[in-house]
matplotlib code that plots the C-alpha trace (Angstrom):
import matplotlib.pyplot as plt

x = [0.0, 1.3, 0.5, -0.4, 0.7, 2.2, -0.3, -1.7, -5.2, -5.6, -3.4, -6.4, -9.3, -7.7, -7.7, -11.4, -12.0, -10.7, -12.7, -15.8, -15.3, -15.2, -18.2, -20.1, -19.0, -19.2, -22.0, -24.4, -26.6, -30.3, -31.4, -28.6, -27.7, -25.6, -24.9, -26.4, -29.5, -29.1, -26.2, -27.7, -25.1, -20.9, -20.7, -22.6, -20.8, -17.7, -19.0, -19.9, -16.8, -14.4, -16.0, -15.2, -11.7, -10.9, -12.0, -9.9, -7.3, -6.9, -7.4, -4.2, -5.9, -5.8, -3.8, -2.8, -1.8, 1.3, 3.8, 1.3, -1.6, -3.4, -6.1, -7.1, -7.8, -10.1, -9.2, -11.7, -12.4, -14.2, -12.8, -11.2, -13.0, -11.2, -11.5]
y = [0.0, 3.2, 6.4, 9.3, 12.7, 15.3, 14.6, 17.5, 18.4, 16.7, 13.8, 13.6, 14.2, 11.2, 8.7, 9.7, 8.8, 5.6, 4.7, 6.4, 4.4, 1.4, 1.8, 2.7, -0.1, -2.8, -5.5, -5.8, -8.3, -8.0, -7.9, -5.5, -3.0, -0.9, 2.5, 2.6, 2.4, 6.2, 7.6, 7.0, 8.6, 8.3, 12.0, 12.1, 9.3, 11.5, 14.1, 12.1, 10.1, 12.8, 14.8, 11.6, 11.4, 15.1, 15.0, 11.7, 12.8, 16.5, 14.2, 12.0, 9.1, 7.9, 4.8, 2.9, -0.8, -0.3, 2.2, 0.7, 2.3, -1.0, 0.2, 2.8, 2.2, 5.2, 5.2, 5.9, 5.8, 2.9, 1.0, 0.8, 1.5, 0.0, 0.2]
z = [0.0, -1.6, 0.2, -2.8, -2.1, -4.4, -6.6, -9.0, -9.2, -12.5, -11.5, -8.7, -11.2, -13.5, -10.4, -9.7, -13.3, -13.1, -9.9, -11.8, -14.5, -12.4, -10.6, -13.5, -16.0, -13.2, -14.2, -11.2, -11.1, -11.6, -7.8, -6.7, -9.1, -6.6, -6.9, -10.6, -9.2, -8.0, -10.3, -13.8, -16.3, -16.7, -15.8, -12.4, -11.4, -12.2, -10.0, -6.9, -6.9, -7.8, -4.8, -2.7, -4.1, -3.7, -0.2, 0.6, -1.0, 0.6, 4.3, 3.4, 3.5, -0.8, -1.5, -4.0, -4.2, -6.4, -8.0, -11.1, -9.2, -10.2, -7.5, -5.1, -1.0, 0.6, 4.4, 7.1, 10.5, 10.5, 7.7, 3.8, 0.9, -2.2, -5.8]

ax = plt.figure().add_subplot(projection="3d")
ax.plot(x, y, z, "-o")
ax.set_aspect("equal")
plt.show()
């Protein structure tokens, strides 16, 4: 687990991207359709995950899993979101 810091504002904006990108192109399953369910188009996921990513980010608490930044780990108090 790589700790991100020195990271530019688009640098940041890319990651939250990827993770949108993740979110929104992941193939749910019928009964649970996850966050799709409330964020129904590419660019609002943008928006609600870059907010998310900004905010992590700013707190020092974004990671990554490699220098290959393969994935992303969102610390918080009471546990580790990872994308």
């Amino acid at each position: 687990m790589i700790k991100l810091t020195g990271l530019s504002k688009e640098e940041v904006c890319e990651i939250s991207k990827q993770i949108a990108d993740a979110f929104y192109d992941y193939k749910y399953n019928d009964e649970d359709q996850g966050i799709i369910k409330y964020i129904k188009s590419r660019d609002d996921m943008f928006v609600y995950m870059n907010a998310i990513t900004q905010a992590v980010y700013n707190s020092g608490l974004l990671y990554t899993t490699s220098e290959n930044r393969e994935g992303f780990l969102m610390l918080s108090g009471v546990g580790v979101f990872a994308v």
